[in-house]
C-alpha positions as CSV (number, residue, x, y, z in Angstrom):
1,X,-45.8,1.3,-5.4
2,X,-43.3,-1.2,-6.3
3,X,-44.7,-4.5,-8.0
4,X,-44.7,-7.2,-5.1
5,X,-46.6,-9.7,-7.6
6,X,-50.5,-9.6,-5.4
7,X,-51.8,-8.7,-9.0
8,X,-53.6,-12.5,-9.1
9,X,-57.1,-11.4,-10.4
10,X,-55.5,-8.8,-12.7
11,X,-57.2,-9.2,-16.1
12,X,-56.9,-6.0,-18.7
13,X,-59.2,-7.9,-20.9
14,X,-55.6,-8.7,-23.6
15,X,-54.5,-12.2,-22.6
16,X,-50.8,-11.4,-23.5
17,X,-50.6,-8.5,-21.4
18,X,-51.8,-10.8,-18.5
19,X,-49.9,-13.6,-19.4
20,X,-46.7,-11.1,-19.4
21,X,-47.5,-9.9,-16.2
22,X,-47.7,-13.5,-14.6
23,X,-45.0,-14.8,-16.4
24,X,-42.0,-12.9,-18.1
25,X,-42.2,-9.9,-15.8
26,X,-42.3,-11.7,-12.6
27,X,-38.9,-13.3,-13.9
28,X,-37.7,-10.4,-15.3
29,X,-38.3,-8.5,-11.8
30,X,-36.7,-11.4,-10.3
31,X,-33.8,-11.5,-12.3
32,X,-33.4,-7.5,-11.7
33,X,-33.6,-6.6,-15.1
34,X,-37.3,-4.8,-14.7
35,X,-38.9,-2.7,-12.2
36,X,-42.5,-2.6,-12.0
37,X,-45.1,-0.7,-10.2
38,X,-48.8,-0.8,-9.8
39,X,-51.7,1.0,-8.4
40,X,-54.3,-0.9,-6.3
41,X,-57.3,0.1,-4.7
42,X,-58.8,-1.7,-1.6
43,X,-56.5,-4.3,-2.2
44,X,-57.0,-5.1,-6.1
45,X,-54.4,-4.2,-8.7
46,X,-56.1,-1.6,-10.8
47,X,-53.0,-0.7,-13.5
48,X,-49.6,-1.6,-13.7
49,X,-46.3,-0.1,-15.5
50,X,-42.7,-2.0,-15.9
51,X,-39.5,-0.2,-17.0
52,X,-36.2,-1.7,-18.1
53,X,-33.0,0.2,-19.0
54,X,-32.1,-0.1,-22.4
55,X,-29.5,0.9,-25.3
56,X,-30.9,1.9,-28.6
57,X,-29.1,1.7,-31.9
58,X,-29.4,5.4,-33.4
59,X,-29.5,4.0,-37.5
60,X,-32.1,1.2,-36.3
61,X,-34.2,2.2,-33.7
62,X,-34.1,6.2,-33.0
63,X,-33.5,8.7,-35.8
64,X,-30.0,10.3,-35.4
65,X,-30.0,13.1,-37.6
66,X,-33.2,14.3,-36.2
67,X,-32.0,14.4,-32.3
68,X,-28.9,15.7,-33.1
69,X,-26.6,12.1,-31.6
70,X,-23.2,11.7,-32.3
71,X,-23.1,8.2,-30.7
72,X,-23.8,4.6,-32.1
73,X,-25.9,4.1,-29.6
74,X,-28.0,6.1,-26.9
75,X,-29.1,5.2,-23.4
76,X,-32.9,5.0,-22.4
77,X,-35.8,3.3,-20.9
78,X,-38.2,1.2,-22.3
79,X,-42.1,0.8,-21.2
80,X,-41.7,-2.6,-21.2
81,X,-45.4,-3.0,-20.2
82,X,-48.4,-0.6,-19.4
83,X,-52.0,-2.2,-18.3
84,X,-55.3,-1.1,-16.8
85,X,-57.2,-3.4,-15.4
86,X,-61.0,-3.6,-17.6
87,X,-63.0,-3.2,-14.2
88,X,-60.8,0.4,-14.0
89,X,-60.5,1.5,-17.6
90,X,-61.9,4.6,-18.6
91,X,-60.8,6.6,-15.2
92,X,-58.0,8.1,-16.7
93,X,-55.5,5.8,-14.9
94,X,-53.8,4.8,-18.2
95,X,-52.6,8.3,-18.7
96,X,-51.2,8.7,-15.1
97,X,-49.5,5.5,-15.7
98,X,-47.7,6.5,-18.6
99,X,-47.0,9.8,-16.9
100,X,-45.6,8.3,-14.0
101,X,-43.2,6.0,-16.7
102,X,-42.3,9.3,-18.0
103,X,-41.5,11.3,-14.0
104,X,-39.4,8.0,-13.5
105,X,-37.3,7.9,-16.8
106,X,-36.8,12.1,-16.3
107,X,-35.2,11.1,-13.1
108,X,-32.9,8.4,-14.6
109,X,-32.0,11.2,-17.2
110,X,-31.4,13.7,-14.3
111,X,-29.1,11.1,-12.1
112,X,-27.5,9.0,-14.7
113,X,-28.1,9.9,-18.3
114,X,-30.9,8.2,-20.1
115,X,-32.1,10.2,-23.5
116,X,-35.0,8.6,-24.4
117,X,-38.1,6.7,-23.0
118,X,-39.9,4.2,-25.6
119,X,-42.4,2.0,-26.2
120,X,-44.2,-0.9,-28.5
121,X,-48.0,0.3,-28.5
122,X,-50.6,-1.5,-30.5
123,X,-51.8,0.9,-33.5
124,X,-55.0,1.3,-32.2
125,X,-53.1,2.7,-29.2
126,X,-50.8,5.2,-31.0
127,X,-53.3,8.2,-30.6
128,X,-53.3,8.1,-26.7
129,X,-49.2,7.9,-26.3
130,X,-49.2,10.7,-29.5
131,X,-51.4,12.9,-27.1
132,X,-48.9,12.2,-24.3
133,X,-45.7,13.3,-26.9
134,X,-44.8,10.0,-28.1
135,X,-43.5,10.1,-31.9
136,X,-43.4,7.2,-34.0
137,X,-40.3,6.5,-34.8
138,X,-38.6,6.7,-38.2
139,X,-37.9,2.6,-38.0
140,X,-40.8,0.6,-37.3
141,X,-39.3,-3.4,-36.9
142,X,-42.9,-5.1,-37.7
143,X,-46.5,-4.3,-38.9
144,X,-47.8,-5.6,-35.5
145,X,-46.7,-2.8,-33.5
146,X,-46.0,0.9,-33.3
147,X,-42.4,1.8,-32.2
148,X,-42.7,4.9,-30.2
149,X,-40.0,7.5,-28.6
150,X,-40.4,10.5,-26.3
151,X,-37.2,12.8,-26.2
152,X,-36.3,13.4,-22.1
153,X,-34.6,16.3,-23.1
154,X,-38.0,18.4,-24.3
């Protein structure tokens, strides 16, 4: 369901995941320039996801040659944020998360034209979206996180 901010006791056991979720994306949701949804159970916020459309720079971000991309710059959506809430973890709501992320972008790509979806992930993380069909990308901007890209149109 869409994110209506009752998410208080939300705590995913990563204080800047919480923080983000109390903070930047209720502005950013605010402002319109993020959608987020969450799934709660009995009135508790068990896992949330927040997408925001985005343009990536094919040389910098997204590996042209690879995909086939004539243009400077390709739509998409980024997985702005993705957390499970520690008392739910390990019930396999992360992966529907990420799943519903990807239904939502397929429909942007059906209705409007939006190539990729893409995502930050911690490197201990990188297995879990890799088993979902996330590829690390061929530009990586820092050591502290995993750039990773899953192609709409497979």
């Amino acid at each position: 369901m869409p994110h209506t901010y009752r998410c208080g006791a939300f705590d995913c056991g990563e204080p800047s995941m919480n923080d983000a979720l109390r903070g930047e994306l209720l502005s950013a949701i605010r402002e319109g320039r993020s959608r987020a949804y969450y799934v709660e159970e009995n009135g508790t916020c068990l896992g949330f996801i927040a997408l925001r459309a985005e343009s990536f720079e094919l040389s910098d971000s997204i590996d042209r040659e690879r995909y086939a991309l004539s243009a400077r710059n390709v739509p998409g959506v980024l997985l702005e944020l993705i957390a499970v809430d520690e008392r739910a973890q390990g019930r396999g709501l992360g992966r529907w998360l990420v799943l519903a992320a990807v239904e939502l972008a397929r429909r942007g790509a059906e209705l409007m034209g939006v190539r990729f979806l893409v995502l930050d992930s911690l490197p201990p993380r990188v297995p879990f979206y890799e088993r979902l069909g996330f590829e690390r990308t061929k530009y990586q901007p820092d050591g502290k996180t995993v750039f990773m890209a899953l192609d709409l149109l497979e």
